[in-house]
N, C-alpha and C positions, 0 to 999 in steps of 0.2 A: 734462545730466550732464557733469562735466567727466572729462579723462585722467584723473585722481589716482582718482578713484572707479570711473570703469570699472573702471581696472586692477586693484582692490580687489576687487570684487565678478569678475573675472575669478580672480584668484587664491583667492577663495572655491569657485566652480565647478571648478576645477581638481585642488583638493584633497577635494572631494566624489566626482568622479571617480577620483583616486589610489584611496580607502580602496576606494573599488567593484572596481578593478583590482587591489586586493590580497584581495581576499575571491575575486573569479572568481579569480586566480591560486593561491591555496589549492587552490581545487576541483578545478582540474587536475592540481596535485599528488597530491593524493589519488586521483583515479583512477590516474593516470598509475602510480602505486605499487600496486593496483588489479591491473592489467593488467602487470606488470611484465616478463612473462617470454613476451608476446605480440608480435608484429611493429609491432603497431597503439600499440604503448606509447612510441617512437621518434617518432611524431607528436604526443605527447601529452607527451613532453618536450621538444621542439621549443615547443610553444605556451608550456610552461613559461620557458624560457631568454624569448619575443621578450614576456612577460608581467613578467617579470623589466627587461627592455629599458625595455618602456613606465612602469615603475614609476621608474626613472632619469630617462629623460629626464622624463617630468611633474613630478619632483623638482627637478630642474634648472631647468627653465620656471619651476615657481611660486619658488626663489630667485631666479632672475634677475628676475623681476617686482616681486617684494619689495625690490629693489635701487632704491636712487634713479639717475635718470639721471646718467650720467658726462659729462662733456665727452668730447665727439672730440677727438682733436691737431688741430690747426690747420696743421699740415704732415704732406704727406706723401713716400712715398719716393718716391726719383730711379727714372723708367724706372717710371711708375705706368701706363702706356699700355700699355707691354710685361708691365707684370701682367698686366692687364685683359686682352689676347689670349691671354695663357698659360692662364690662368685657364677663359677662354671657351673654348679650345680643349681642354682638361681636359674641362670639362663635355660638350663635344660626343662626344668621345673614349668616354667614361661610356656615356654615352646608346645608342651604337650596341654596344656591348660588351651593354649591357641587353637590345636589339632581340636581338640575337644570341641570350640565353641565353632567351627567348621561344622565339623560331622553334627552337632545339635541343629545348628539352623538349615544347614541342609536337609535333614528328616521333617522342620516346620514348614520347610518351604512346601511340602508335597500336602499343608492343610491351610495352605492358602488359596482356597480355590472359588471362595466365593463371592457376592459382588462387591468393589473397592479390595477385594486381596489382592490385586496388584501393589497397591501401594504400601501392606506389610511383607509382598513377596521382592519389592526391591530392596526394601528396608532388610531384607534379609540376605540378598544380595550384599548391600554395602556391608553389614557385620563382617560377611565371607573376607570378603574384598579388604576389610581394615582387619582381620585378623590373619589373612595370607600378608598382608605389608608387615603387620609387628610379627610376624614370626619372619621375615626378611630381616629387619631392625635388629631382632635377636643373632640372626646370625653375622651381624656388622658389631654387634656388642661383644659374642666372643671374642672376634677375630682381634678387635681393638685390645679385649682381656687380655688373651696371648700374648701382644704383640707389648701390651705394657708390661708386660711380667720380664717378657726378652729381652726388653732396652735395657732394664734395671741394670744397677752394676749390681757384681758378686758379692 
């Protein structure tokens, strides 16, 4: 199967996925509205807004897919080296600020323990859970850094 087709039948997949991700994001709303005037309703709009997120960016994905390939410039800026380290050093920066907000919520979690701390001990949970994903994110951001510094011409 060639690129042209993958990409095709990838943007088909993708957009089956959306409608899915807008039908569960319904659902949420609805409870979420539900339970409005509960403690637990605050997580449940939470999932709402990153349900909202994922519907963008999959929006965005499948146009950019549907885009035909662009040329690259053929030049690029002066001081592409001292991107590239700024860049990398950015990323690293990231990364530990993530480790960080790990190791804090994890010491909060152990002062959640009284009644309705459940619903700030998931809540701390989810930080964990979206700070182990952006520090994933970060290391797809290197890798893409590197990998545009390479293609560059000489």
């Amino acid at each position: 199967m060639n690129a042209k087709k993958e990409r095709e039948l990838l943007v088909v997949g993708l957009k089956n996925l959306l409608q899915k991700e807008s039908k569960i994001g319904e659902g949420y709303r609805a409870l979420a509205e539900m339970l409005e005037s509960t403690p637990v309703s605050l997580l449940l709009d939470w999932v709402v807004i990153e349900e909202e997120t994922h519907h963008t960016i999959l929006s965005n994905i499948i146009h950019s897919l549907k885009q035909t390939v662009q040329k690259r410039s053929e030049t690029g800026p002066d001081g592409l080296e001292t991107e590239r380290e700024t860049m990398l050093c950015w990323v690293k920066r990231l990364r530990m600020k993530e480790q960080t907000v790990v190791a804090v919520c994890r010491s909060l979690k152990s002062q959640a323990w009284w009644e309705n701390g459940g619903v700030v001990d998931a809540f701390l949970d989810a930080l964990v859970m979206d700070s182990e994903k952006h520090h994933r994110f970060l290391l797809a951001v290197e890798k893409a850094v590197e990998d545009m510094m390479m293609s560059r011409p000489q």
